[in-house]
KOLNUDO-932622 format. One line per 3 residues: number of its first residue (from 1); for each residue x, y, z of C-alpha. Coordinates in Angstrom, 3 decimals. Layout:
REM KOLNUDO-932622
NUM> X,Y,Z; ...
***
This chain:
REM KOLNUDO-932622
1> -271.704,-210.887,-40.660; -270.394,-209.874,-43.776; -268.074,-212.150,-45.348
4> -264.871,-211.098,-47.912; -262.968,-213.243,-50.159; -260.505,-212.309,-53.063
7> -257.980,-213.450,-55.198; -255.250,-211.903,-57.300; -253.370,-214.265,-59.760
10> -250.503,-213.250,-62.364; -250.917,-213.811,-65.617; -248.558,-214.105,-68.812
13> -246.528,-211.261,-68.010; -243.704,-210.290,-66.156; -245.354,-208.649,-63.475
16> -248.757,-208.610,-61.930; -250.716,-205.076,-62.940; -253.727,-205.859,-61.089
19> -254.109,-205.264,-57.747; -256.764,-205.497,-55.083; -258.051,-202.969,-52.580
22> -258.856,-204.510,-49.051; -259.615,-201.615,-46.437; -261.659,-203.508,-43.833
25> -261.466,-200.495,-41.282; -263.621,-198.180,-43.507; -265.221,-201.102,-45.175
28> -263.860,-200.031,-48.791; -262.987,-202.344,-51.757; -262.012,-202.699,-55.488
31> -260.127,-204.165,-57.827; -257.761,-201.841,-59.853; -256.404,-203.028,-63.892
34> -253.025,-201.342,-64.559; -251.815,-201.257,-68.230; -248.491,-200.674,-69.302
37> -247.623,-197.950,-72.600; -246.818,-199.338,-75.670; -243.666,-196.964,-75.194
40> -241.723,-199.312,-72.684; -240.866,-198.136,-69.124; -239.047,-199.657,-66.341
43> -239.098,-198.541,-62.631; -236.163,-199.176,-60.183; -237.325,-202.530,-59.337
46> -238.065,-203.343,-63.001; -241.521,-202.576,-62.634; -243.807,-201.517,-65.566
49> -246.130,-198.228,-65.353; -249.013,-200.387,-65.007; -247.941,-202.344,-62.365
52> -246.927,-198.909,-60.154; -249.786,-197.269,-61.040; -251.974,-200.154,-59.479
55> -249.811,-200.178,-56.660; -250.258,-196.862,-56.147; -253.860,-196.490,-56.470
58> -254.020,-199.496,-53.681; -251.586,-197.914,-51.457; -254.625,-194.645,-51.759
61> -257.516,-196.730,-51.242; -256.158,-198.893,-48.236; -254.403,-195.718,-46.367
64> -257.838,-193.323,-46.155; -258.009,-191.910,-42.915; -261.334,-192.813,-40.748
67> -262.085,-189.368,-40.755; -262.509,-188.228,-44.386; -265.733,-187.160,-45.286
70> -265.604,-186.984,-49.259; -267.486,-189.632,-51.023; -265.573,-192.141,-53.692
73> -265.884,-190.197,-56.801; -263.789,-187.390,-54.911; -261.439,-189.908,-53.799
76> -261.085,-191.144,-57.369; -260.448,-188.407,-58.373; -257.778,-187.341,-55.982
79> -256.260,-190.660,-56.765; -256.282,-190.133,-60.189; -254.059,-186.982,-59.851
82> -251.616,-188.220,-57.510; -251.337,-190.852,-60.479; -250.231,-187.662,-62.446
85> -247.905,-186.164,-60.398; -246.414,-189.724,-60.055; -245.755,-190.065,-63.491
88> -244.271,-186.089,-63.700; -241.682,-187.359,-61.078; -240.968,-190.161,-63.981
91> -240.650,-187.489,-66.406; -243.421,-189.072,-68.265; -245.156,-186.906,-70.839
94> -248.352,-186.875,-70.064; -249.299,-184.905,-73.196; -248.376,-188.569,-74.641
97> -251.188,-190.797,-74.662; -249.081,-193.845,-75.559; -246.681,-193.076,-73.082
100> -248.975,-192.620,-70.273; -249.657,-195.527,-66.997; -252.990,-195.957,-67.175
103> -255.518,-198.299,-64.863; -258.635,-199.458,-65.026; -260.681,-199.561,-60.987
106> -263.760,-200.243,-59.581; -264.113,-199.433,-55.823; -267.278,-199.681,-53.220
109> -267.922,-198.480,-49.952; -269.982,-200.927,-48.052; -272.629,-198.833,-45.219
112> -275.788,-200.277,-43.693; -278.332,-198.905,-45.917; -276.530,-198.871,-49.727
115> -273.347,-199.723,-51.603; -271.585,-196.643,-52.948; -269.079,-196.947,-56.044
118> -266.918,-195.106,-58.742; -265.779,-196.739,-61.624; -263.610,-196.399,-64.543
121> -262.111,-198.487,-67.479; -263.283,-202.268,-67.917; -263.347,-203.262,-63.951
124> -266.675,-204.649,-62.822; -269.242,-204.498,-60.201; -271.862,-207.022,-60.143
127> -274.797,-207.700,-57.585; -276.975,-210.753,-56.745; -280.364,-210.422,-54.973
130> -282.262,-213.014,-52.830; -284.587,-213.894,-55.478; -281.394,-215.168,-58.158
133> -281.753,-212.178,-59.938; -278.001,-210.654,-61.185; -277.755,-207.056,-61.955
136> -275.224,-205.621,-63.417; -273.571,-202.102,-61.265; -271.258,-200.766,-64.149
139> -270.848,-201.101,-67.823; -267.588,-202.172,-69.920; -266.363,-198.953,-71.073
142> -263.913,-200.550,-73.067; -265.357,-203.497,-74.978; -266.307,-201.585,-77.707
145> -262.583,-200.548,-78.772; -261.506,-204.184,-77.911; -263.988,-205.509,-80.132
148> -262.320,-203.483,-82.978; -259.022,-205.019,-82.428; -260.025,-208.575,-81.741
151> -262.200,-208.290,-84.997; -258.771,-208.348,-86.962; -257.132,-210.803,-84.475
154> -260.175,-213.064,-85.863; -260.338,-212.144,-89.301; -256.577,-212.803,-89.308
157> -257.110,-216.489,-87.805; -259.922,-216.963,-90.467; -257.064,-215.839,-93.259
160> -254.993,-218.454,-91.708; -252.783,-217.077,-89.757; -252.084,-219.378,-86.439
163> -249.017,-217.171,-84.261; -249.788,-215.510,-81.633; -247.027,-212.460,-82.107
166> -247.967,-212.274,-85.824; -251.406,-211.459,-84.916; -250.194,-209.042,-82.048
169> -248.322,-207.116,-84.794; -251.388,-206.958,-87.172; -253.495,-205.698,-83.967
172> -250.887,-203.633,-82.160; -251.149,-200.554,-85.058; -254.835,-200.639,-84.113
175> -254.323,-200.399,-80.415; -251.911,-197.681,-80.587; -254.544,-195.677,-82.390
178> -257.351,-196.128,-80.033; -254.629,-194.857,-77.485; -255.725,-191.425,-78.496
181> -259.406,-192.142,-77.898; -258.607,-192.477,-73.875; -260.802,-190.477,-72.185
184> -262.473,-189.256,-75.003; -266.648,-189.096,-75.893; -266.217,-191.538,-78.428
187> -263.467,-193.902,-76.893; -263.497,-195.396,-73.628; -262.475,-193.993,-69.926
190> -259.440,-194.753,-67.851; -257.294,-193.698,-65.047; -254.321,-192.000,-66.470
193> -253.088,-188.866,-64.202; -254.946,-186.177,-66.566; -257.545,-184.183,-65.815
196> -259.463,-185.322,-68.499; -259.962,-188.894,-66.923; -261.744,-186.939,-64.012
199> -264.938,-186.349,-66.644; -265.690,-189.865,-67.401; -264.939,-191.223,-63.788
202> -268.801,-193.175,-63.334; -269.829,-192.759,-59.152; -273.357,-193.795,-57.745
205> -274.510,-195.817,-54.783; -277.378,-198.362,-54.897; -279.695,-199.469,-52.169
208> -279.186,-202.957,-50.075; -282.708,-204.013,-50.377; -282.744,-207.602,-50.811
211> -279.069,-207.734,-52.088; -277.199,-210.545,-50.887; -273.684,-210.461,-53.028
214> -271.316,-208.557,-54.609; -268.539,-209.261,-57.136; -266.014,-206.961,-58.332
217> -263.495,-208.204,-61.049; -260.986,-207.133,-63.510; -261.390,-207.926,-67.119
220> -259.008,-210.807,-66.742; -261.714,-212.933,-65.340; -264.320,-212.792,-68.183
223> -265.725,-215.789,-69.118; -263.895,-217.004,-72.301; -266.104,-216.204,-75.787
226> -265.347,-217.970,-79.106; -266.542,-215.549,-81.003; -266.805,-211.635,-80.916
229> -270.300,-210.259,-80.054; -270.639,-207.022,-81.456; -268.303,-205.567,-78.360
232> -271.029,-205.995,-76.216; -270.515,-209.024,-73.447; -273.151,-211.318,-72.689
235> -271.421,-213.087,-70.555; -271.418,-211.153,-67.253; -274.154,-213.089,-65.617
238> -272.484,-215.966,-66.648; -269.425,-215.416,-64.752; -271.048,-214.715,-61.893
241> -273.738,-217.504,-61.517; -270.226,-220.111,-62.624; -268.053,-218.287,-59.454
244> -271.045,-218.699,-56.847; -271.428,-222.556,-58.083; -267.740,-223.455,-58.301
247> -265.718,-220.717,-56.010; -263.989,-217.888,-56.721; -260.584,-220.248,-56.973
250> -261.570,-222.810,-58.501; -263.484,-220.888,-61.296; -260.011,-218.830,-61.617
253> -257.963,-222.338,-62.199; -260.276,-223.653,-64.404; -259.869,-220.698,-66.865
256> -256.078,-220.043,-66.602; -256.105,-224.063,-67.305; -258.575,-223.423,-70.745
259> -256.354,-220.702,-71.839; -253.623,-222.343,-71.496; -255.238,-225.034,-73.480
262> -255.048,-222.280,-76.049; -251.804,-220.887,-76.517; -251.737,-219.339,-79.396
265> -255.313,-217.431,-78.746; -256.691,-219.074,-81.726; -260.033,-220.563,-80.192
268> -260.796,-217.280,-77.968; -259.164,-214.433,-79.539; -256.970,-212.569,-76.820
271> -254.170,-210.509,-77.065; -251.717,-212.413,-74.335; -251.866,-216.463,-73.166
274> -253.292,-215.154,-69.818; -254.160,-212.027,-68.584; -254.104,-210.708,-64.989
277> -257.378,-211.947,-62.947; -258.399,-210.460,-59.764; -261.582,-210.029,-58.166
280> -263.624,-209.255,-54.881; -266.543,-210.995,-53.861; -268.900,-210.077,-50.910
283> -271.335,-212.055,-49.255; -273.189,-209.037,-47.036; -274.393,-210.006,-43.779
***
C-alpha cells in the first residue's frame, strides 16, 4: 500500500508561500514555491502575492473532478491562467514582470504502471529504485540565475562585509534584473499568469519499474552548500539519501536549526535566515 508523508514549515517570513498539494482521491501531488514581487502587495488578509498564488494553485490541484481526462501539463496550464486572471482581478499589471505573483510547482499523478509530472521553476522531483540508485525527475531551472546573485552575496562576504540586509541591497539590483529573464530562453521558467509561462511548463511520465520512492520538494529544503558550484547543485542525491536515513522531520529541524546557526547567511550564502521548506515523499506500494 502506498504510503504518503509531507511537511510544510514557515520560514523567515511573514507568511508561508509554499504550499503542498494532497489529492488522495485522484492520487495527485506536488509541492508549489510562491514568490512575492519586489513591488510590495498586500491581500485583504495581509497576504503577499506569493502566498495567494500558492494557495490558489493548491485549491486547483486538490479540487479536480474524478472525471477529467486531460493529463497534468494541461492542467498546469489551466492553472497557470486562472493565476492570471487572479492577478487582473488585483489590478496587477501583468505586462510588469516585477510586479507579477509568481510560483514555482512540481506535481505527479501516481497510476499503476508510471508516474506522470509537470514541472516548473526550482521545485523537485526525485526517485529512488530498489537497487539504491537515485535519479533525478526534473532539473533546477533556476540555479543558474541564483548562482549569479549569490556570487556577489559571496564576493561581498569575502570583501568583508558581514550584514545580512547590506548584502540583500548589493544583490537585490541583480535580482530585479533577472526579473525580466522569467520565462525567457535564456532565464529560467515560472508560474506567473502569462501565456508565456505555458512554453517552458516541463510534463513527462516515467515508468514504475523497480521504483520504490518518490520525493518532491521546494527549494527551501536543499541541502546547505558553503560554497557556490558553478549554479549547478550537486547536492540533490544528497538530500535525498540524508531524508530516507533521518526522516523527512527530523532532516527539516536539523537544517532550520544550522541556519539558524547562521544568521547573517555568512557561512551558506542565502538571501533570507530561513526559507520556506515543504516537501512530499512517497513510499509506492
Amino acid at each position: 500500500m502506498m504510503k504518503v508523508q509531507n511537511l510544510s514549515i514557515q520560514g523567515s517570513g511573514i507568511w508561508n508561500e509554499d504550499a503542498l498539494i494532497i489529492n488522495d482521491q485522484l492520487q495527485i501531488y506536488g509541492v508549489i514555491d510562491g514568490a512575492t514581487s519586489l513591488v510590495p502587495f498586500r491581500g485583504s488578509e495581509g497576504e503577499t502575492g506569493g502566498r495567494i498564488a500558492s494557495q490558489l494553485l493548491k485549491r486547483y490541484f486538490e479540487q479536480i473532478s474524478p472525471e477529467e481526462k486531460r493529463n497534468l501539463e494541461q492542467l498546469t496550464r489551466e492553472a497557470n491562467r486562472i493565476l492570471g486572471v487572479e492577478m487582473q482581478a488585483h489590478d496587477i499589471p501583468t505586462d510588469s514582470k516585477d510586479q507579477l505573483w509568481t510560483a514555482g510547482i512540481a506535481v505527479i499523478r501516481v497510476t499503476d504502471h508510471y508516474i506522470e509530472y509537470a514541472q516548473s521553476g526550482d521545485c523537485m522531483i526525485m526517485g529512488a529504485y530498489a537497487d539504491g540508485s537515485v535519479r533525478m525527475v526534473t532539473r533546477d531551472h533556476v540555479a543558474h540565475i541564483d548562482y549569479e546573485s549569490k556570487l556577489i552575496w559571496e564576493q561581498a562576504v569575502l570583501a568583508g562585509v558581514q550584514s545580512k540586509d547590506q548584502l540583500w541591497e548589493l544583490v537585490k539590483p541583480r535580482i530585479l534584473k533577472n526579473k525580466e529573464k522569467m520565462n525567457t530562453a535564456r532565464g529560467y521558467s515560472v508560474l506567473n499568469g502569462r501565456s508565456d509561462a505555458e512554453d517552458f511548463i516541463e510534463y513527462g511520465k516515467i515508468n514504475r519499474i523497480q521504483l520504490e520512492e518518490l520525493l518532491l520538494h521546494t527549494d527551501g529544503l536543499y541541502y546547505p552548500e558553503k560554497l557556490v558550484n558553478g549554479g549547478r547543485r550537486t547536492s540533490e542525491e544528497i538530500l535525498f539519501r540524508n531524508i530516507k536515513s533521518r526522516g523527512l522531520k527530523e532532516y527539516a529541524d536539523w537544517l532550520v536549526a544550522l541556519e539558524h546557526s547562521d544568521p547573517e547567511c555568512i557561512t551558506y550564502p542565502r538571501f533570507k535566515l530561513s526559507d520556506d521548506k515543504s516537501a512530499v515523499l512517497i513510499r509506492l506500494g
